[in-house]
TIVEX-545953 format. One line per field, with one value per residue (C-alpha): residue in one letter; y, z, x; residue number from 1. Coordinates in steps of 0.05 Angstrom, whole numbers, padded with zeros to 5 digits. Example, Ala and Ser with C-alpha at 12.3 -4.5 7.8 and 13.67 -1.06 7.14 Angstrom:
BEGIN
residu (A,S)
Y (-00090,-00021)
Z (00156,00143)
X (00246,00273)
num (1,2)
***
This chain:
BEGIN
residu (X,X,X,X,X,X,X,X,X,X,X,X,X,X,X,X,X,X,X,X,X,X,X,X,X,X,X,X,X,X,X,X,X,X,X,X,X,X,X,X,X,X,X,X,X,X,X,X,X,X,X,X,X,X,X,X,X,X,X,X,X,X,X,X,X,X,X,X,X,X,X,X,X,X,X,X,X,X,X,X,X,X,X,X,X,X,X,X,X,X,X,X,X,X,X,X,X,X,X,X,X,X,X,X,X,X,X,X,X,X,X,X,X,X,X,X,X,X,X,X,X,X,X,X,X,X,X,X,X,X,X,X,X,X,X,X,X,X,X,X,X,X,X,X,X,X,X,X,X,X,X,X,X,X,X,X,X,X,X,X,X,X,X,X,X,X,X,X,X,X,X,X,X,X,X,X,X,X,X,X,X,X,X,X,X,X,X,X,X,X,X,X,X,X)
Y (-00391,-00348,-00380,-00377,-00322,-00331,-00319,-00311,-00279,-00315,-00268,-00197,-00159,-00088,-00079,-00008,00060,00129,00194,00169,00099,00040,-00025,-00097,-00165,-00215,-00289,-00325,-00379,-00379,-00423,-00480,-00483,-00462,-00418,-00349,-00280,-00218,-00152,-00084,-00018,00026,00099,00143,00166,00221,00260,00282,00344,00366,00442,00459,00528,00570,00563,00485,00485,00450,00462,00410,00414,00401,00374,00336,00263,00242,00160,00167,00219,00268,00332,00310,00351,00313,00340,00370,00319,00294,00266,00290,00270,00317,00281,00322,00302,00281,00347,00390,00349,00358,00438,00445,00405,00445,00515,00495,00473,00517,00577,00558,00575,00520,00544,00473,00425,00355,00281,00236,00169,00133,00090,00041,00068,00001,-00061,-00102,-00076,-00025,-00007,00075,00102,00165,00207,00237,00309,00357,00433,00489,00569,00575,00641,00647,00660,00643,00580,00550,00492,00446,00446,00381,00422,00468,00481,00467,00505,00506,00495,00505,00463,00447,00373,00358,00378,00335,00275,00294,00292,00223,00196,00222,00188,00260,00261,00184,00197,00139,00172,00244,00197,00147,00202,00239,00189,00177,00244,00225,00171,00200,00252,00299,00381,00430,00430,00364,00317,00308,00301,00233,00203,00168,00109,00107,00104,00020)
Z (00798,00825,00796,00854,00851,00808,00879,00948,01002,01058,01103,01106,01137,01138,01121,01118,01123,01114,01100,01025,01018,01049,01024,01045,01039,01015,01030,00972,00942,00868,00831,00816,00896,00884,00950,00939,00966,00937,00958,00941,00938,00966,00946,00931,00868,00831,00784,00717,00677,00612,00599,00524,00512,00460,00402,00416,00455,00520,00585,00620,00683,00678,00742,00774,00795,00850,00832,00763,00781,00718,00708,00660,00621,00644,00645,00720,00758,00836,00900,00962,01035,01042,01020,00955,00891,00833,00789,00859,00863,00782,00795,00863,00826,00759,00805,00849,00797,00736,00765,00714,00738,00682,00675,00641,00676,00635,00664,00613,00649,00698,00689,00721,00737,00754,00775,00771,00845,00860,00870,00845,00800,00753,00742,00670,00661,00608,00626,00578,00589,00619,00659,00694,00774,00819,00830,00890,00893,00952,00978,00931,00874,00877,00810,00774,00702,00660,00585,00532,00474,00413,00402,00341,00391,00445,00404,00378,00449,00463,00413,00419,00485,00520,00547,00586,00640,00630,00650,00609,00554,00564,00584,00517,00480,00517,00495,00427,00423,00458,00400,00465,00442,00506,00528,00490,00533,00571,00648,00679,00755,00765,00789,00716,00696,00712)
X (-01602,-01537,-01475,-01423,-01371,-01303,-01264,-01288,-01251,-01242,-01204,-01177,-01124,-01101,-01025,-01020,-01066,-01056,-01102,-01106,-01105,-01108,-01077,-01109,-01093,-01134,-01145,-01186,-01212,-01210,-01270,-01229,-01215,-01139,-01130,-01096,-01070,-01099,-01071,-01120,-01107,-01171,-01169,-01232,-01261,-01216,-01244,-01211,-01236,-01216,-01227,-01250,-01247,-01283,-01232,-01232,-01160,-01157,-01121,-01074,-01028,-00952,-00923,-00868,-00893,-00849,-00856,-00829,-00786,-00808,-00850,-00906,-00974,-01045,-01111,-01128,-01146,-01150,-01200,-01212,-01218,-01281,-01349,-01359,-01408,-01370,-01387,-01368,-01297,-01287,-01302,-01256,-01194,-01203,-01195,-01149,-01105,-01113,-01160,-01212,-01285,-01332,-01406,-01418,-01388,-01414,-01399,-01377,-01367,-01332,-01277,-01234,-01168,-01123,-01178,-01120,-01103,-01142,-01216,-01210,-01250,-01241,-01296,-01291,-01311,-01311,-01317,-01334,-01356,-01297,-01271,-01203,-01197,-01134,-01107,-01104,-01050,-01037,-00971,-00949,-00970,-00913,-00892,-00953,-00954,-01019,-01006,-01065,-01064,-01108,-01128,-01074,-01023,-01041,-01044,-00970,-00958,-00975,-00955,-00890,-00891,-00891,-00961,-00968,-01016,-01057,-01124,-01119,-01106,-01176,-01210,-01189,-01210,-01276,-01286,-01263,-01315,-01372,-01355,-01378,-01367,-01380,-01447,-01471,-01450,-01507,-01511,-01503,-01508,-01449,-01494,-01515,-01440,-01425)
num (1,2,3,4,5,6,7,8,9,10,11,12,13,14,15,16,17,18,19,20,21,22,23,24,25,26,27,28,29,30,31,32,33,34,35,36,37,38,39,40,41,42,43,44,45,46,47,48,49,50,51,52,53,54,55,56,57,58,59,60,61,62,63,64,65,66,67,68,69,70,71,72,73,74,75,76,77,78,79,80,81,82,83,84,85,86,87,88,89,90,91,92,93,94,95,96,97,98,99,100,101,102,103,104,105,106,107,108,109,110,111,112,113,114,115,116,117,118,119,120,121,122,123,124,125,126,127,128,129,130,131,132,133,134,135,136,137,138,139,140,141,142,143,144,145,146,147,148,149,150,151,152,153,154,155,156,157,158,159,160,161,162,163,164,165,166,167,168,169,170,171,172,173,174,175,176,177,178,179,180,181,182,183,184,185,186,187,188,189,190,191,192,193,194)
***
């Protein structure tokens, strides 16, 4: 027997759309029959990659986020409005960002980025055999720098509140758990990833 869903929606209705999201409101019904609004952020996918060099240092992106108003260090990361696979989106957004070409390029999972109010996911990568080409940054990228760090100095960062992008630091430390080196992470459909 189904049990009945802990809220239904009962209506729906666009409040605003543009090339990257779209933002809806909800009517609902909550299982207790209190009636409700829900709003919902829709965005697609984005994938996250963390490059792990030979020597065991990684690469992150330093950048000026315009909603906080600060230049802050994350692991490259980004979507796309072009129908890509996850491992071709984690490759694009780790060369158009850093110029790093991965030959292993290793899915680690997929997360939930904010269910709270949104429905993205964030496609965890790691990237090793790495080579360096060009960069290729979008016009909202201006500025970017590419730092490479070893793993003690990335956790100094966060923990001295420096690094605070809240995916580089779950997907570090899916990494961390998976105990996942270059080239051992095995290769996973995101399907498989729930």
């Amino acid at each position: 027997m189904t049990e009945p869903p802990e809220v239904r929606r009962t209506g729906s209705r666009l409040v605003y759309a543009n090339r990257w999201l779209r933002l809806r409101e909800d009517t609902i019904v909550r299982g207790d029959g209190a009636v409700g609004l829900y709003s919902v952020l829709e965005k697609p996918d984005f994938a996250i990659v963390i490059p792990v060099h030979e020597d065991g240092t990684m690469t992150l992106v330093e950048q000026f986020r315009y909603p906080i108003g600060m230049r802050r260090m994350e692991f490259p990361q980004g979507s796309s409005h072009r129908p890509l696979g996850a491992a071709e989106l984690a490759a694009a957004e780790l060369a158009e960002e850093t110029g790093l070409r991965a030959r292993d390029m290793r899915m680690l999972g997929r997360l939930h980025h904010a269910y709270g109010y949104s429905n993205q996911g964030c496609l965890v990568f790691v990237a090793s055999g790495l080579t360096q080409g060009e960069q290729r940054l979008d016009p909202e990228e201006h500025g970017l720098t590419v730092h490479r760090i070893g793993r003690d100095e990335f956790e100094d960062l966060v923990r001295g509140g420096d690094i605070t992008d809240c995916a580089s630091i779950a997907a570090y430390g899916l990494l961390s758990l998976l105990g996942a080196r270059p080239g051992d992470a095995g290769d996973r459909h995101p399907s498989e990833l729930r």
